[in-house]
Structure formats: C-alpha cells, structure tokens
N, C-alpha and C positions, 0 to 999 in steps of 0.2 A: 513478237508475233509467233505464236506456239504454231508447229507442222502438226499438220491431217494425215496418218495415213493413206494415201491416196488408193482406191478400189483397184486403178489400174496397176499400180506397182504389186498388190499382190496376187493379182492374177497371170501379170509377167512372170513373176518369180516361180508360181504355182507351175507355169508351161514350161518354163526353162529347167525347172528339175523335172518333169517329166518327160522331156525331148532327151535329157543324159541318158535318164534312167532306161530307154530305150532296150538297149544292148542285155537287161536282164531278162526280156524274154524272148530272148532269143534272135532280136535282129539286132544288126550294128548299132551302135551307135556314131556321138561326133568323131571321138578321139580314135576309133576302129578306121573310120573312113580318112579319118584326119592320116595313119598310119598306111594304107592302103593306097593312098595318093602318093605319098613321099616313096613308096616302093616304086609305086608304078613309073614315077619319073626317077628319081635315083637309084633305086636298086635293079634296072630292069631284071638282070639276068635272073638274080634270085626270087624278083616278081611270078617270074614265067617256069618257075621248077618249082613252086607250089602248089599243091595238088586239089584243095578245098582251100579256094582264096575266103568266103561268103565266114567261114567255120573260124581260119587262122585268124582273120583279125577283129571279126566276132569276139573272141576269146581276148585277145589283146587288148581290143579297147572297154571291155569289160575290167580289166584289171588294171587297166591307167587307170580309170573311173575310180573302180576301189579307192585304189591310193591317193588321190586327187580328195576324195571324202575324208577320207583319215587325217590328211596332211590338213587339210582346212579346219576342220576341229582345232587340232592340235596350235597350227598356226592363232586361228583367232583366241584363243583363248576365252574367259569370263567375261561376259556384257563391261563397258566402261561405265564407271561412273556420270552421271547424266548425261549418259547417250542416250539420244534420240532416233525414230525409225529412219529417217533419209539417211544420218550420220552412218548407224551400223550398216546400213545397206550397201553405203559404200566403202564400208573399211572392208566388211564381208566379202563385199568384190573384188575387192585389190588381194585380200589374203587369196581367194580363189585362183584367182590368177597366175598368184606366185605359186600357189601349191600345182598348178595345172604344169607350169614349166619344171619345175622339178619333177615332175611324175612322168613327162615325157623326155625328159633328158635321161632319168634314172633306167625307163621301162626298156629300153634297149629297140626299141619301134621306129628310131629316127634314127637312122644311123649316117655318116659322114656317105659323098656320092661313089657311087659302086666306081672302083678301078677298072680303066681296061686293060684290056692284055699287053701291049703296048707301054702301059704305062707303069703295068708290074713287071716289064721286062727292064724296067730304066731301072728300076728302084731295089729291084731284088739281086743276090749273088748269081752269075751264069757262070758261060764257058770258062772265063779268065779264071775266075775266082775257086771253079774247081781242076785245072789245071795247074793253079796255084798250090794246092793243095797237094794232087800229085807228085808234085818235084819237092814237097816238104814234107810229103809223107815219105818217098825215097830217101831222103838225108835221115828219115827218124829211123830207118830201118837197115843202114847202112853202119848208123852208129855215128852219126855226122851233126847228129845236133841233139838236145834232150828234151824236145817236143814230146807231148803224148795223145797226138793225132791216132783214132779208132775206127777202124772200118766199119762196124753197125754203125757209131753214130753219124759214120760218115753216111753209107748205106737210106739212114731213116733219113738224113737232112737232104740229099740229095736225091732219095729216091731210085738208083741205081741199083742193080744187081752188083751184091758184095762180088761176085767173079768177073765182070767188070771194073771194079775198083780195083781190085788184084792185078789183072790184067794190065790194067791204066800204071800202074807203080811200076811195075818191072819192062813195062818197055822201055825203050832206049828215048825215044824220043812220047810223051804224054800227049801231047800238043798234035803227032802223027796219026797216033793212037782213038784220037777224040774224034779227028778228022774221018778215019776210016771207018768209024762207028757212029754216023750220024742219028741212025734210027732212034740206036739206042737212047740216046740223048732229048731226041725230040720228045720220044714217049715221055722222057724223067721231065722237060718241060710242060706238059701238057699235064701230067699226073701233079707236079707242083703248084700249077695253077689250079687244077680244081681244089690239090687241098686249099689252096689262099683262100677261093670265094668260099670255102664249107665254113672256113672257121670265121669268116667276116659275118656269117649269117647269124641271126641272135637265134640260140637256144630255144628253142619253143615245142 
C-alpha cells in the first residue's frame, strides 16, 4: 500500500518552521523562551541583573536556532535510498531533535542550578584554608620550608589587600590576627562571591 502525502502533514510542517523562525524578526522565539524560563527558575540571581531580558534571549535563542539548522542538515545527511514521505519525516524529526539537544547543551543558555551562598561557602576555600596558608607562608619565609607561596597570587585568589596579607604572616599568632580583622575578611567574602556568580554567567 503506497503513502499519500497527507495535506495536513505539510501544512504542520509549514507552521512549525514558521513558529522557530519567529525569533528572526525580532521576537523570541521557542528556544529564547525555552532559555528565559530555566533562568528564571535556576538562575534567579543572574535572571534579575539583566538588564534587557526581551533583547538577551532574543539574541540567544536566535542562535540556538542557527545551530539547531546547521546541525540538522549536517546530521541528516542525502535523502535514503527508497525513502518515502512519512519515513523521512520521521527520521528528520529524530535528527532534529538530537541536533536541538546538542545545540542547547553546547549554547551555554542551560546551565547547571545557580549556587547559593551557603552553598558556595561549603564548597569553596575560607577562613581555615587561608590561615592555613599564613603559617606556610611564615615557614617559606623563615627559610623553614621550600614552598613558593606569592603574595599577589595570594592577593588575586583571596581578594585581600597584599598589606593585609603581610600583616597576616608576621603576626605572632594568624588565626588572632583574622579574628581582629573581621571586616576585612567579610568584604574579601562577599567580593569572592560575586566574582563566582560573574564567571558562572555565560558570556553574552
């Protein structure tokens, strides 16, 4: 029994690339919105520090799009040998689909759920760690060990004033030291954390 193109299957198809193609003049399309939701429940915090939401994922889900087109070509490849309309229709669809997951994994628009603060304080180096470091930057500089611990890099990784850091190494006690400087310290927490969420944010 030979298949009929069916009228309706190409008038689906006809609406369905025109509901993508959306996003080329200038309104969102699916995979913008698709992006724009996953912010808005996972990313709150970087949701809400962007400043032309309508524009940012306009532009993003335009260029999922892109790639999603590209990859589909490339995936499907040359019509099959006696393939028929319904057959390619759905191999088409399976290839699209795989191309759509790559193109949203790759576009950097889904990204894993925003950390909280809390949670980067588990995960990340604090007080011990740079205390730590104090009393082994003291033995490197005593001549007590041959470490080649650096105050800028310490500086940049910590966020601390290098004279702080200074300060920290030649007291008697680091740990006294950390304590009596609390401010100091909070601000370097609070300046570490924004760097965390800037560089969690995708490029755009």
């Amino acid at each position: 029994m030979s298949r009929v193109k069916p009228m309706w299957l190409a008038v689906l198809a006809g609406t369905m690339a025109v509901l993508l193609r959306i996003g080329e003049s200038g309104r969102m399309n699916e995979y913008g919105r698709q992006a724009m939701e996953h912010w808005r429940l996972h990313r709150p915090t970087a949701y809400r520090e962007l400043t032309d939401l309508e524009a940012f994922f306009t532009r993003a889900g335009e260029e999922i799009l892109t790639q999603v087109d590209a990859m589909t070509t490339q995936l499907a490849g040359p019509d099959l040998p006696g393939e028929d309309y319904l057959d390619k229709v759905a191999r088409l669809n399976r290839v699209r689909t795989e191309a759509e997951e790559i193109a949203r994994a790759e576009s950097g628009m889904f990204p894993e759920p925003e950390p909280t603060f809390e949670e980067w304080l588990q995960t990340s180096p604090q007080e011990d760690a740079l205390i730590d470091w104090a009393w082994r930057m003291q033995a490197q500089q005593e001549g007590l060990t041959e470490t080649s611990l650096d105050f800028d890099q310490a500086t940049t990784d910590w966020m601390l004033p290098r004279t702080y850091l200074e300060e920290m190494t030649t007291a008697s006690s680091p740990w006294q030291f950390w304590k009596k400087h609390r401010q100091v310290w909070e601000a370097s927490v609070q300046a570490r954390w924004e760097r965390h969420r800037s560089a969690e944010m995708p490029d755009r």
